[in-house]
C-alpha positions in Angstrom: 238.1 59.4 -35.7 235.3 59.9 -32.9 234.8 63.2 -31.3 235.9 63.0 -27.9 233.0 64.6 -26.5 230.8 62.5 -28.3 229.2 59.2 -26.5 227.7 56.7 -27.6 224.3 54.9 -26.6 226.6 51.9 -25.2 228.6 54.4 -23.2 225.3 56.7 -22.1 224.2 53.3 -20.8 227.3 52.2 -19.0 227.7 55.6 -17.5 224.3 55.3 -16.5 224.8 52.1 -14.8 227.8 53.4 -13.2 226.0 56.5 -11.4 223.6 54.0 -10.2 226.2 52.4 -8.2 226.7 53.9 -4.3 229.8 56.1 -3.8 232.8 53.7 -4.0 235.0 55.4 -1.2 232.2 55.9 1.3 229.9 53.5 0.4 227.1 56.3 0.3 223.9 55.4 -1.7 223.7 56.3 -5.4 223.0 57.8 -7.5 226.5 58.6 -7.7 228.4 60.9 -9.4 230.4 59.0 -12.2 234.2 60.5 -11.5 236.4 60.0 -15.1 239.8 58.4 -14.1 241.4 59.7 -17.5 239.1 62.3 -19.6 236.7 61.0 -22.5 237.6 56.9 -21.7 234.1 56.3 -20.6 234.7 53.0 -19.6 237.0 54.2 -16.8 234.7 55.7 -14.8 233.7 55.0 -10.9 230.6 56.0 -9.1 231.4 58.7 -6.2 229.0 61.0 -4.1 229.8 64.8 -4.2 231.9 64.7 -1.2 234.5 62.6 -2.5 234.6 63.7 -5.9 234.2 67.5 -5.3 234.8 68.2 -1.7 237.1 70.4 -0.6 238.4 68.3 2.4 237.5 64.7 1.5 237.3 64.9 -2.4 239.4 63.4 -4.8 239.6 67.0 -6.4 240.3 68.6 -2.8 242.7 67.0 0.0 241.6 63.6 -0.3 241.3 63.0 3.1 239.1 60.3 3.1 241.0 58.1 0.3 244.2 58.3 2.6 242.6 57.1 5.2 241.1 54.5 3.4 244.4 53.9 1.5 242.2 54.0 -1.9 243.0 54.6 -5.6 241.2 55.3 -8.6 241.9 51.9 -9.8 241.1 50.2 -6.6 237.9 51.7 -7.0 237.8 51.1 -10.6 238.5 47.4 -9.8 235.4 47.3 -7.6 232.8 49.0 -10.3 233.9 46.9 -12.9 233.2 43.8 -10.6 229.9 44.9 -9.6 228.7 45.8 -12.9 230.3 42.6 -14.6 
């Protein structure tokens, strides 16, 4: 079994490609932070900017504001990295 902190070379390069990517709520040019949507899967990750990963009021770790308004889930967003990295 793989350590779960461990990645790979093919991961290190799809997270890279993933952080290239502009935010996927806002739309704010990358890089991006690469948000995980369940810990150590690598491949489910989506590109965000610091406000809506990590802010307080907009973040998906804070209030999510912004998603709400948007109406937007981690998969929707998920469905849209995979279809521009694809």
């Amino acid at each position: 079994m793989r350590l779960l902190n461990r990645i790979n070379p093919k991961e290190r390069l799809h997270l890279a490609r993933v952080k290239e990517l502009a935010c996927g709520v806002c739309g704010a040019e990358g890089p991006s932070e690469a948000h995980h949507v369940e810990q150590h899967q690598q491949y489910l990750c989506i590109p965000l900017c610091e406000d809506c990963h990590r802010g307080s009021f907009n973040g998906l770790h804070g209030q999510r504001r912004i998603w709400n308004v948007k109406k937007l889930t981690e998969l929707d967003v998920l469905n849209e990295t995979l279809r521009a990295i694809l």
